[in-house]
C-alpha distance (Angstrom), angle and dihedral (degrees) to the residues before:
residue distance angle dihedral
X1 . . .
X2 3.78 . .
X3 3.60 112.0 .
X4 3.70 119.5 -131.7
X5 3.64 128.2 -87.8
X6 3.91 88.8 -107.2
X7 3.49 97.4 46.3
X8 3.43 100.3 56.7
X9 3.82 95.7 45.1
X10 3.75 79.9 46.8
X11 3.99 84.5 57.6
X12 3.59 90.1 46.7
X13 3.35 99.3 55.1
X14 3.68 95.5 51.6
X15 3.64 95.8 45.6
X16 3.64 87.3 55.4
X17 4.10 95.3 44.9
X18 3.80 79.2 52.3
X19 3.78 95.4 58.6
X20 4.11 89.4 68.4
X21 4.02 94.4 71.6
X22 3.48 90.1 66.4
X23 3.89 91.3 69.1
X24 3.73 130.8 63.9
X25 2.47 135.0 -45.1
X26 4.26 92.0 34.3
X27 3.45 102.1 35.4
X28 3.16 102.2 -165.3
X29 4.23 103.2 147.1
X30 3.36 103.9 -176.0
X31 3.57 97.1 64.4
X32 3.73 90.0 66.8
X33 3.83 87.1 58.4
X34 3.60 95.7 50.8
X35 4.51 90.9 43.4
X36 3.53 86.0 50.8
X37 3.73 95.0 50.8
X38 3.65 88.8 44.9
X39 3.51 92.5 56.1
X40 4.18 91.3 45.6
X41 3.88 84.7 47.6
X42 3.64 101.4 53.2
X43 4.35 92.4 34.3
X44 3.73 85.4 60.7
X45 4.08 94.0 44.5
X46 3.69 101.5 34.1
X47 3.65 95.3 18.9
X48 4.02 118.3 -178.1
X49 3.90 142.2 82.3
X50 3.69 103.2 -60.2
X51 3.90 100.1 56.3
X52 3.70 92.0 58.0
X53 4.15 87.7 36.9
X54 3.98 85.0 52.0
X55 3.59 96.8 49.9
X56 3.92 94.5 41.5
X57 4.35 77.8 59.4
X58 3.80 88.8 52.5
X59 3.97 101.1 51.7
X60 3.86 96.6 26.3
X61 3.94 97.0 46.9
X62 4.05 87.0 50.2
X63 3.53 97.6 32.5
X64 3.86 103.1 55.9
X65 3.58 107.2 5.9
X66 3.95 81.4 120.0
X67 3.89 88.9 82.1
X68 3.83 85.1 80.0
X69 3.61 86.1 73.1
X70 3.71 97.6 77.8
X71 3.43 95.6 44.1
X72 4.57 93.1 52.3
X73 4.10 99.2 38.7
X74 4.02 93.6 26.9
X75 3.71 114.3 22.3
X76 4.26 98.0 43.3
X77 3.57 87.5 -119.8
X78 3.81 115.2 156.5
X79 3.74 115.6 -130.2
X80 3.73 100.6 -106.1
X81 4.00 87.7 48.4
X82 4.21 87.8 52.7
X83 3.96 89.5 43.2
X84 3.92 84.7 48.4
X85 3.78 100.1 47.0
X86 3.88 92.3 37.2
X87 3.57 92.7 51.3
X88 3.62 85.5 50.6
X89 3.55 94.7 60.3
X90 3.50 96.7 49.1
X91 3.28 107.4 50.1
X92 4.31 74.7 56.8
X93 3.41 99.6 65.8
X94 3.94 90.2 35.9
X95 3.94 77.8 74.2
X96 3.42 94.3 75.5
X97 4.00 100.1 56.4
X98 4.19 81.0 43.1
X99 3.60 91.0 57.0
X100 3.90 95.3 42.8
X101 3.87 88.6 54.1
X102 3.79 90.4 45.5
X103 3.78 94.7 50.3
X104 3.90 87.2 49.3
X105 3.67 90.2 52.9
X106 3.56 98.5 53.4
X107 3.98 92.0 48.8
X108 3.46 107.8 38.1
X109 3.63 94.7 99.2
X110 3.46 92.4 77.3
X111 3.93 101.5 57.5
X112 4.25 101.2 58.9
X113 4.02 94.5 -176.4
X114 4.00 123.9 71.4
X115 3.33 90.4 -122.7
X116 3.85 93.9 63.3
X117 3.64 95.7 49.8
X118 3.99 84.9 48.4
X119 3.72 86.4 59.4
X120 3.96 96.7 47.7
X121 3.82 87.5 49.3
X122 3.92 89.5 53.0
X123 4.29 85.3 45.5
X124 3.51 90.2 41.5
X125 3.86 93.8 49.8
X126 3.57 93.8 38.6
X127 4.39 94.2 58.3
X128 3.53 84.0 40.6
X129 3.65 95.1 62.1
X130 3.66 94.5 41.9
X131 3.61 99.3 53.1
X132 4.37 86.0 49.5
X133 3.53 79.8 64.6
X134 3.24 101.7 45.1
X135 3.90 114.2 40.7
X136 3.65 128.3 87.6
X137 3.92 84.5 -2.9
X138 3.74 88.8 -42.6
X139 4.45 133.2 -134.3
X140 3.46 111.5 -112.9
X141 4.01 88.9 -179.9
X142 4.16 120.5 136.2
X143 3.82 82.7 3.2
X144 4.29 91.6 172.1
X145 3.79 91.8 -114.5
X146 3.44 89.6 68.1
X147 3.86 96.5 69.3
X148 4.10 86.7 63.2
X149 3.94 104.0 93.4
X150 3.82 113.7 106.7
X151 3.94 87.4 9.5
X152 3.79 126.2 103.1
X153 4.23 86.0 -101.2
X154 3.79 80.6 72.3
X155 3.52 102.9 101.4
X156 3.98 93.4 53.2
X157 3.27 101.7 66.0
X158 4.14 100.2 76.5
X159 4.04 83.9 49.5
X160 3.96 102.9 43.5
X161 3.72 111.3 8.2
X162 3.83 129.9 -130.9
X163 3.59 90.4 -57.3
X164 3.65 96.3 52.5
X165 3.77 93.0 41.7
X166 3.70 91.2 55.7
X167 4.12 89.7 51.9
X168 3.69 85.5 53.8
X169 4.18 92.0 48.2
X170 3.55 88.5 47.0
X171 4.21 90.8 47.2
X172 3.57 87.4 48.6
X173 4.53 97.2 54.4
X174 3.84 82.9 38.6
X175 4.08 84.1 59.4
X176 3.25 99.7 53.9
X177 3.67 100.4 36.2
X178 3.93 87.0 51.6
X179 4.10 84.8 54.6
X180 3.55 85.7 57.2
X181 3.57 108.9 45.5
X182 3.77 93.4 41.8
X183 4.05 88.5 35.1
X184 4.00 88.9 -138.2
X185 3.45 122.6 136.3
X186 3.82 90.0 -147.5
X187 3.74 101.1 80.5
X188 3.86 89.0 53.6
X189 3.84 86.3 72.3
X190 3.91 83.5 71.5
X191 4.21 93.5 67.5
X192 4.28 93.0 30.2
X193 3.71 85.8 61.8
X194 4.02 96.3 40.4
X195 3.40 97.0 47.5
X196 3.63 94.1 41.4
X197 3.86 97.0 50.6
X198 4.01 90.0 51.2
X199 3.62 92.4 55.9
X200 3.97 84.7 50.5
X201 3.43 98.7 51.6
X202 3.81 90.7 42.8
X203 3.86 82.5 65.5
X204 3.22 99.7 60.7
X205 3.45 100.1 35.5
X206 3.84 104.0 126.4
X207 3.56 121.5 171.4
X208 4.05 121.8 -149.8
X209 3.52 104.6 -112.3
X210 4.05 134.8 174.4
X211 3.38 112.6 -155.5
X212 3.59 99.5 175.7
X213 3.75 93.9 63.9
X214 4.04 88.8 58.3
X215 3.26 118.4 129.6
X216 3.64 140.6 -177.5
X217 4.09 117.5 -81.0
X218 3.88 132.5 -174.7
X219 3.47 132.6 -175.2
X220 3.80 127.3 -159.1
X221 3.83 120.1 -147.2
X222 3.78 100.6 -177.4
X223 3.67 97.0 176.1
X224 3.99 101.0 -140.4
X225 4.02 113.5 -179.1
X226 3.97 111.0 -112.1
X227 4.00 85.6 -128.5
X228 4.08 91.9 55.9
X229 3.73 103.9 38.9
X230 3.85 104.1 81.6
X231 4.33 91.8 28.5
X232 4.18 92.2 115.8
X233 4.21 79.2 -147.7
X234 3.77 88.5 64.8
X235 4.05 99.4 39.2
X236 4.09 94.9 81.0
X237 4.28 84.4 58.7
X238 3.60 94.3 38.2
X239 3.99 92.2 57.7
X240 3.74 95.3 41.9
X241 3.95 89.4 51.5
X242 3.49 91.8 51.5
X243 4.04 97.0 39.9
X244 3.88 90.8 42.1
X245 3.91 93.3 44.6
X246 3.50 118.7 20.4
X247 4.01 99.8 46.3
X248 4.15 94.3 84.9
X249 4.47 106.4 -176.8
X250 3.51 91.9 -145.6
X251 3.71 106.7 65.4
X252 4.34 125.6 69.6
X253 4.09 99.5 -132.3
X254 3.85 122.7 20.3
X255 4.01 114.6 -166.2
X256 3.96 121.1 -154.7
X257 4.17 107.8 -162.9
X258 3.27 128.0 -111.7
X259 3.85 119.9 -41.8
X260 4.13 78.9 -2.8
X261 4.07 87.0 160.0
X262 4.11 106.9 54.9
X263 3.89 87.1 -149.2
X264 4.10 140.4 85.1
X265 3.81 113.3 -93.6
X266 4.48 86.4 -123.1
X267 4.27 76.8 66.7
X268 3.78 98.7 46.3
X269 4.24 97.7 90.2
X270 3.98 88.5 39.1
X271 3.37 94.9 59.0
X272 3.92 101.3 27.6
X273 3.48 104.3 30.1
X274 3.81 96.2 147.8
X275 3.83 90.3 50.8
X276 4.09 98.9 80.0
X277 3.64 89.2 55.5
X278 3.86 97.4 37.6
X279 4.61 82.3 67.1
X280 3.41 91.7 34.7
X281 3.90 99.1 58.5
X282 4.19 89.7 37.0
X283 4.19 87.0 52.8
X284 4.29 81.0 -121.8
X285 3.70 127.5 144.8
X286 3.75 112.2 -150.2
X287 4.31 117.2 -157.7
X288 3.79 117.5 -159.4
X289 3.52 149.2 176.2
X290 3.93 113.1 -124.5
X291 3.63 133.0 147.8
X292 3.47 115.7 -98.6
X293 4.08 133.9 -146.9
X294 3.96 115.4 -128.1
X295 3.77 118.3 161.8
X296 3.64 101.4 -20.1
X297 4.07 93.0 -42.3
X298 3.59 145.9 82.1
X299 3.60 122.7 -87.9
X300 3.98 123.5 -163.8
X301 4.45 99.6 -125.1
X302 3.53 155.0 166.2
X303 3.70 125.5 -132.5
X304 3.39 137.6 172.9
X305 4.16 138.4 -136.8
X306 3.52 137.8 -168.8
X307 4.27 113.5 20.5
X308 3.37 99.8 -18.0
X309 3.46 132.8 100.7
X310 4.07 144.3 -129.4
X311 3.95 144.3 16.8
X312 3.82 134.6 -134.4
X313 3.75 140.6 -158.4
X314 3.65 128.0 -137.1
X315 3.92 111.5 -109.9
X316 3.71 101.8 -179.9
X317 3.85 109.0 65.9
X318 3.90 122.6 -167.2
X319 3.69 112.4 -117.8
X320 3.67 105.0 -105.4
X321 3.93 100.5 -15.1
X322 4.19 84.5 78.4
X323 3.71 93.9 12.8
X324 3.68 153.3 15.0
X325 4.12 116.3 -125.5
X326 3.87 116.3 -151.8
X327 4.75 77.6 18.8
X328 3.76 94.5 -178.9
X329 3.71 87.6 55.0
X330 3.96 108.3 45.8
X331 3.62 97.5 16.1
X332 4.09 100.3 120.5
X333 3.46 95.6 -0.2
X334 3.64 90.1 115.3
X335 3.16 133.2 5.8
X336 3.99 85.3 -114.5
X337 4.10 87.4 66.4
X338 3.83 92.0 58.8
X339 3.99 102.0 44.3
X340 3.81 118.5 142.3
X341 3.55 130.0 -83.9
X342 3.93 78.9 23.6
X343 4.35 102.3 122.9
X344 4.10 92.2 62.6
X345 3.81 111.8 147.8
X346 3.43 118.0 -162.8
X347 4.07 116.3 -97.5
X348 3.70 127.8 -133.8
X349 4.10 94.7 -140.2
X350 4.26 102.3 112.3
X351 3.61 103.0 169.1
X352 3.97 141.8 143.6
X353 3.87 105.7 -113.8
X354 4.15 99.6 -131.4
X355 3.73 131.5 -148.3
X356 3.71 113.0 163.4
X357 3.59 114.0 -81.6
X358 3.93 84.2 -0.5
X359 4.24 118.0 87.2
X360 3.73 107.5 174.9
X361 3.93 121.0 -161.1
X362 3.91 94.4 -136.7
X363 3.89 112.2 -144.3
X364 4.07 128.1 175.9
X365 3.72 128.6 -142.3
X366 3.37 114.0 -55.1
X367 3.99 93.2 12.3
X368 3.86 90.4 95.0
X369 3.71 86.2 74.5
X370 3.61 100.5 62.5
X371 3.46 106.0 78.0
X372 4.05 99.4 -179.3
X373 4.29 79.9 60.6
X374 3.49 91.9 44.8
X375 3.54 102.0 44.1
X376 3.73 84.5 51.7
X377 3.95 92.4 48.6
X378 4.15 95.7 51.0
X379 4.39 87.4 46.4
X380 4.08 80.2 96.1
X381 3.82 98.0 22.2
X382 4.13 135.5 86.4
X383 3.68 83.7 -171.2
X384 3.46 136.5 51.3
X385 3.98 120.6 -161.3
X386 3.45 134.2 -165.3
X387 3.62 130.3 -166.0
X388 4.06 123.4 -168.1
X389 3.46 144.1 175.0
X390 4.24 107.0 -153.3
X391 3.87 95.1 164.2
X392 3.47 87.4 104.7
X393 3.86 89.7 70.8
X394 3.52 100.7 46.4
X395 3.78 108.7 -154.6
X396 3.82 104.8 -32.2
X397 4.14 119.3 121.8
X398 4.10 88.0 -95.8
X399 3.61 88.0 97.9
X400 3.84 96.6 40.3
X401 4.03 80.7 55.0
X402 3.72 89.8 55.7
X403 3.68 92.6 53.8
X404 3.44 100.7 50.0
X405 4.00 87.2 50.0
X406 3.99 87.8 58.0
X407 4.03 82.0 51.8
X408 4.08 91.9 57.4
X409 3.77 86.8 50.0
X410 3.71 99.6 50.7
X411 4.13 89.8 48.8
X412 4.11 92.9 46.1
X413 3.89 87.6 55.5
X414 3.81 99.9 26.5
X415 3.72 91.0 -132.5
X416 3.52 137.1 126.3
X417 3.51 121.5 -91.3
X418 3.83 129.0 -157.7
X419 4.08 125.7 -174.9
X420 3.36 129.3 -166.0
X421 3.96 123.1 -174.5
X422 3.80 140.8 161.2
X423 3.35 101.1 -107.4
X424 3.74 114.8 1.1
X425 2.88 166.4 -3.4
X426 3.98 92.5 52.1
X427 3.48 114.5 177.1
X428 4.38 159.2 -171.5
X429 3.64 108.0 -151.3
X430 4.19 120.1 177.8
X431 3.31 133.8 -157.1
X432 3.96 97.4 -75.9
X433 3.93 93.0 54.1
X434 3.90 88.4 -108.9
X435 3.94 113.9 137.8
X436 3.78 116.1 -119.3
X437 3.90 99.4 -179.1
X438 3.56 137.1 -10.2
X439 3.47 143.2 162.1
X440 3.82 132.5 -120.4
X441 3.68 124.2 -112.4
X442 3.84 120.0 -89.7
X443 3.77 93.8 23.3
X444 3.86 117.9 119.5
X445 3.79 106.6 -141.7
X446 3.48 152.7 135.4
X447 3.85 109.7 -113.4
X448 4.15 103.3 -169.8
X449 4.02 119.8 175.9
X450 4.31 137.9 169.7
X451 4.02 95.5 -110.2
X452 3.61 117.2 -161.9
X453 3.27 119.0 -141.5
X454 3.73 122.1 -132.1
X455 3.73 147.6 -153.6
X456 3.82 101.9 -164.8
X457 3.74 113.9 157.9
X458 3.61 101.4 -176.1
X459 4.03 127.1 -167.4
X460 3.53 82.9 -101.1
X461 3.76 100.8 50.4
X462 3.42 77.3 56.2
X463 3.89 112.0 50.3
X464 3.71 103.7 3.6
X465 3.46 120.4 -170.2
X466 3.91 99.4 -4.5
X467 3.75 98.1 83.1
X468 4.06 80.8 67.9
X469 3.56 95.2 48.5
X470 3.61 85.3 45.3
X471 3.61 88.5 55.4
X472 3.49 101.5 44.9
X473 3.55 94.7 57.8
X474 3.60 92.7 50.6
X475 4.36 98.7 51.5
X476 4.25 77.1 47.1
X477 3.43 96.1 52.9
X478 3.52 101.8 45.2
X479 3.55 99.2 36.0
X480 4.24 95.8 55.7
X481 3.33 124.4 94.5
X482 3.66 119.6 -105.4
X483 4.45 97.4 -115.7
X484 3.73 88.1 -153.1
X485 3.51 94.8 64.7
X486 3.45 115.7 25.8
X487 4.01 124.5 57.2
X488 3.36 134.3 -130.6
């Protein structure tokens, strides 16, 4: 019996909701498997827009309803405003799932066995998540690759990205959901030899590391409160704390987060003239977030003191947290359109932040989750860095998320990753993506670690995304009927 309209949507929407646990800060990977074959199971039954739209609700409205955070304790939004605009940009990148249903539904027809139409889904899904993080400066958050560290997926990553791990997640749920539909044992094959060969190449997985150019590494996490940072009353104890707390003698390279100085780079000697020398005399470089000037505006950068060498700009701006889309419309509408930090241009500064043996591919925010920019940052680098500011989401999973994202990148490039933030989740990545210290949220501390450098360059580094393409094709190809043969 066909289930009702509401019931199914009812379905979807769970299945969807059920998708989040198999991100940080759950963990719980197999629920992704079964969402996605939930959603495969009820495009190919029910097929059309509104079961993927439904289901897009479900993970989207669980998985990053924490955005409306920023807009409540930082932006002077009133709850039904937040609800309003979050809602809003759900039901946006519920599109996306919508559209990959759709575009199954109007070429179905030509794959006639389950397992085809299992293998459009996973195509279908697959461009779908691409072009989310892609258009109008895309969101390429709880992308399904990213549930894959620690899971039997693992070894994938290095060879075919996040992109190409989710095809394979996807290719795996279609399996067994084709075994079940058809009730065949055949089609299981399919995820027995996926699952298998990740846990093979996991094995051999063996990044190229040089531990004799380690050196030491700390990171500050000097927990500043969103409401204080950019109050010019507070900036005199803000620099002290950090200058009197977070500038250890004993380590090589010290890293503030992001926008760790609340001043303009033209300030930095005025009001720290001491501090140049201070590195210089310990043989210490020191890495911090500061705002930069570019053409009469702010940038969001990294510079660095003492012996080391280079700056960078952030490229990737959040929509209005650094700046306002459509300005002469929303700007001062509400008082959410005019928070701080929110007129950042993007710089034109794109270099490798230097320490002796150490070259760090310098990242802001969000940045980690772009992994064409990324993989184009770390070409140079044998570490990657990452610098953040999560005290806009106070303590919901949104920053868990972020982590885990950092952990994707470090395991497509086999390099080391290091992240420092204001107030969590500070952390030592290596070259497999697996966390070797970290420190909780809310906890002002000095996290310091021996990071290995590393010259990984992974299948991936190599091809990026076109091994998926490549793949795609292929599972298309062979899957389709043959026209000439077969009727309608």
């Amino acid at each position: 019996m066909d289930l009702t309209n509401l019931f199914k949507y009812i379905i979807a929407l769970i299945a969807g909701a059920l998708g989040t646990l198999a991100f940080a800060p759950f963990n719980f990977w197999w629920f992704g498997s079964v969402s996605i074959a939930v959603w495969m199971w009820l495009s190919i039954k029910y097929s059309g827009f509104f079961v993927g739209f439904i289901y897009g609700l479900g993970l989207f409205g669980t998985g990053i309803s924490w955005i409306s955070i920023s807009m409540t304790e930082h932006g002077g939004a009133s709850i039904p405003l937040a609800l309003t605009m979050t809602t809003a940009f759900v039901a946006g990148l519920a599109v996306f799932p919508g559209i990959a249903s759709l575009c199954y539904t109007n070429w179905h027809r030509r794959w006639s066995t389950t397992l085809g139409r299992v293998c459009l889904l996973t195509s279908c899904w697959v461009t779908m998540e691409a072009l989310r993080s892609w258009i109008l400066t895309g969101f390429p958050w709880l992308l399904l690759g990213y549930s894959a560290i620690e899971t039997p997926f693992e070894g994938y990553i290095s060879w075919v990205g996040v992109f190409g791990t989710t095809a394979l997640i996807c290719l795996t749920s279609g399996g067994f959901l084709v075994g079940l539909m058809d009730r065949r044992i055949k089609p299981i094959l399919l995820p027995i030899i996926i699952l298998a060969g990740g846990m093979a190449l996991n094995q051999q997985f063996n990044p190229e590391e040089n531990p004799e150019n380690s050196l030491h590494v700390a990171l500050w996490q000097p927990v500043i409160p969103q409401a204080l940072k950019w109050k010019p009353e507070f900036r005199d104890q803000i620099v002290g704390g950090h200058v009197s707390q977070g500038l250890p003698s004993d380590v090589d390279v010290i890293i503030w987060p992001e926008t760790g100085l609340p001043l303009t780079e033209s300030r930095l000697n005025v009001t720290l003239p001491d501090l140049e020398s201070q590195l210089l005399l310990n043989k210490q470089t020191l890495i911090t977030g500061i705002l930069g000037q570019h053409q009469g505006r702010y940038t969001n950068s990294l510079i660095t003191l003492g012996v080391g060498t280079g700056s960078y700009d952030k490229t990737r701006l959040v929509p209005f947290g650094e700046y306002v889309p459509f300005e002469s419309i929303f700007r001062g509408l509400i008082a959410f359109f005019d928070l701080p930090m929110s007129t950042i241009i993007p710089g034109n500064r794109q270099q490798i932040l230097t320490h002796r043996y150490l070259k760090f591919a310098p990242l802001i925010c969000y940045e980690i989750a772009y992994t064409g920019q990324v993989r184009d940052m770390a070409r140079s680098a044998n570490v990657i860095l990452t610098v953040s500011n999560d005290t806009w989401f106070s303590d919901s999973i949104g920053p868990n998320q972020h982590l885990q994202i950092a952990q994707i990148r470090a395991r497509e490039l086999g390099k080391p990753v290091v992240r420092a933030t204001n107030d969590g989740l500070t952390a030592f990545i290596n070259a497999r993506g697996r966390i070797e210290k970290e420190l909780p949220r809310f906890k002002k501390a000095m996290l310091s670690h021996i990071v290995i450098p590393a010259t990984t360059v992974t299948p991936y580094a190599r091809a990026g995304e076109a091994p998926v393409v490549v793949l795609l094709l292929i599972i298309l190809t062979l899957t389709r009927r043959n026209e000439a043969f077969m009727p309608n």
